[in-house]
C-alpha positions, 0 to 999 in steps of 0.5 A: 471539497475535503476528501477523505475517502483515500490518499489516492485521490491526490493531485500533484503539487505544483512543484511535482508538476514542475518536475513531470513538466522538465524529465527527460524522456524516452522509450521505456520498452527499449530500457530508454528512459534515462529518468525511469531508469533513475528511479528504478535504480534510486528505489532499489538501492533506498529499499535494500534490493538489487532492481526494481521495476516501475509499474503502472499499479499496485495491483500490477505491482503485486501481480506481478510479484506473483507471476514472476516468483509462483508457477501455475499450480502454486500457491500463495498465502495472504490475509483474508482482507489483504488487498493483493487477495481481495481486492485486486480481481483474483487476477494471481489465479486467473492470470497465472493459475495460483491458488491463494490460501487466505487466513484472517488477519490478528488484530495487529494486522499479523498473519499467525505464525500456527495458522500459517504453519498448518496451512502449508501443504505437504509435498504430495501431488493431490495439494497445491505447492506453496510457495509464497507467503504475503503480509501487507504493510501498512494494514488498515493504518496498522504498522507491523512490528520490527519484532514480528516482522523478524520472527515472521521472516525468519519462519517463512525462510525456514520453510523455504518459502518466497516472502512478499510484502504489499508496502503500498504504505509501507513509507507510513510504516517506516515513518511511523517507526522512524527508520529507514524503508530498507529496515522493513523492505529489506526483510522480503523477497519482493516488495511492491510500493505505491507511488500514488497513495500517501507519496502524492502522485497521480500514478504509478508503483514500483515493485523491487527484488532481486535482478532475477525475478525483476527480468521476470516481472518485466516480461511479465509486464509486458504481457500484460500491456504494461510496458509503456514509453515516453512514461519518464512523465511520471516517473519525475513525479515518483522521484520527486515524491521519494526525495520530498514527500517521505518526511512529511507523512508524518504530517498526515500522521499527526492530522490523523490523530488529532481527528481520532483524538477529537471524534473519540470524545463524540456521544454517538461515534467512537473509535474501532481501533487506535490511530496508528498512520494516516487511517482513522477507523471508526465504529459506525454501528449506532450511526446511519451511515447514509445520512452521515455521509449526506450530511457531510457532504452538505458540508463539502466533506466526502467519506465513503464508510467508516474509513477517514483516510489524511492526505497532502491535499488536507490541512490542519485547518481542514481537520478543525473544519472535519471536527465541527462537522462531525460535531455538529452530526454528533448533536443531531443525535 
């Protein structure tokens, strides 16, 4: 089956097996595994910051962020489609007691900086406090702009505000840009980072800041029933994909813009937006998208709606497989 439904749906590659197979272990809750500890120590200083904290989601990851930097009556602001806002079951103000202030995303995947600017509340008692603005990067495949990144950073500091990144797929931006992680993470406050997207592992995320609010977030993981043992296991696979499977996105990249670049000269398909990373978005409108996905899944393919989503686990011979599926469809009219 040719999956291109997300980069979560993943497995490990036998080398990265072979590193789970062979970590040293012990009891995390104590601070005692020796390889959670290096990969917490390895990602910190990859991305810029003074800790980071291994966690078992990125919705954890985000949670966490919050929890660990807003107080119960503060308020954070993020995109009206950003994931740690609409996807991650509203747990910021039903655990924590923190209002999100969502605002549509640009085009470009940005958060405006007016928008932003009126959306900040006065300091007076009958408002919610601000205290936290999120952007997320990767957006829907899209990278942000070192230039926007700058601007927008050196706003949110004038306003004395905490600066959270959503980096699920922040390695696909760098790679994108071709820089270091640290020059995009290094901007933020905190960053949350997944391991199990486009980096190929089977679990787990990472969530980087400085040594203060890290102490916090490992309290708060806790609480929240994250705090597990012998999880070196896994940790070996998030090593492994930081030193190994960083690179290659580009290979994603590229099988994503061959089958953009293809489906884009279809009759009854197009393009919604420009390939960027990994995310072929399309524009489905004059399609029936049940039958698409029936006739495709005939064919071993499996999409769930116009997101096309390349992965380590698809090759550029499956792309040339995907191409003449969706061909085919496209000449059924």
């Amino acid at each position: 089956m040719i999956d291109l439904r997300s980069d979560t749906v993943t497995r490990p590659t036998p080398e990265m097996l072979t590193a789970m197979m062979a970590a040293e272990t012990g009891d995390d809750v104590y601070g005692e595994d020796p390889t959670v500890n290096e990969l917490e120590s390895y990602a910190a200083e990859l991305t810029g910051h003074e800790a980071a904290l291994f966690v078992s989601t990125g919705t954890q990851g985000n949670l966490l962020a919050l929890l660990s930097q807003c107080d119960r009556g503060h308020e954070y602001i993020a995109g009206q489609e950003a994931h740690s806002y609409k996807f991650e079951g509203g747990g910021a103000a039903v655990l924590g007691g923190i209002q999100p202030q969502p605002l549509p995303f640009n085009p470009r995947g940005e958060l405006v900086q007016d928008q932003v600017n009126q959306a900040i509340k006065p300091d007076d008692f009958h408002f919610a406090r601000t205290q936290l603005v999120c952007l997320e990067n990767t957006q829907g495949g899209k990278v942000l702009s070192s230039d926007y990144l700058n601007q927008f950073g050196a706003f949110v500091r004038s306003k004395h505000l905490r600066f959270h990144l959503d980096g699920a797929r922040v390695f696909n931006a760098a790679v994108r840009q071709n820089v270091p992680v640290k020059a995009i993470t290094g901007l933020f406050d905190s960053v949350s980072i997944c391991l199990s997207k486009g980096l190929g592992c089977p679990a787990g995320s990472l969530l980087v800041s400085d040594a203060v609010t890290i102490q916090k977030a490992r309290r708060y993981r806790k609480m929240l029933g994250g705090g597990m043992r012998q999880v070196g296991i896994i940790a070996a696979s998030g090593m492994f994909a930081l030193q190994h499977h960083v690179d290659r996105l580009e290979i994603d990249h590229r099988n994503a813009s061959n089958l953009g670049d293809a489906l884009s000269q279809l009759e009854h398909i197009s393009l919604a937006e420009p390939v960027q990373t990994n995310m072929v978005m399309l524009d489905l409108s004059g399609v029936d998208v049940k039958r698409l996905r029936a006739f495709l899944l005939k064919r071993e393919i499996q999409i769930s709606g116009p997101r096309l989503v390349t992965h380590l686990d698809i090759s550029a011979e499956d792309i040339e497989v995907i191409i003449e599926a969706f061909r085919q469809f496209d000449e059924t009219g």
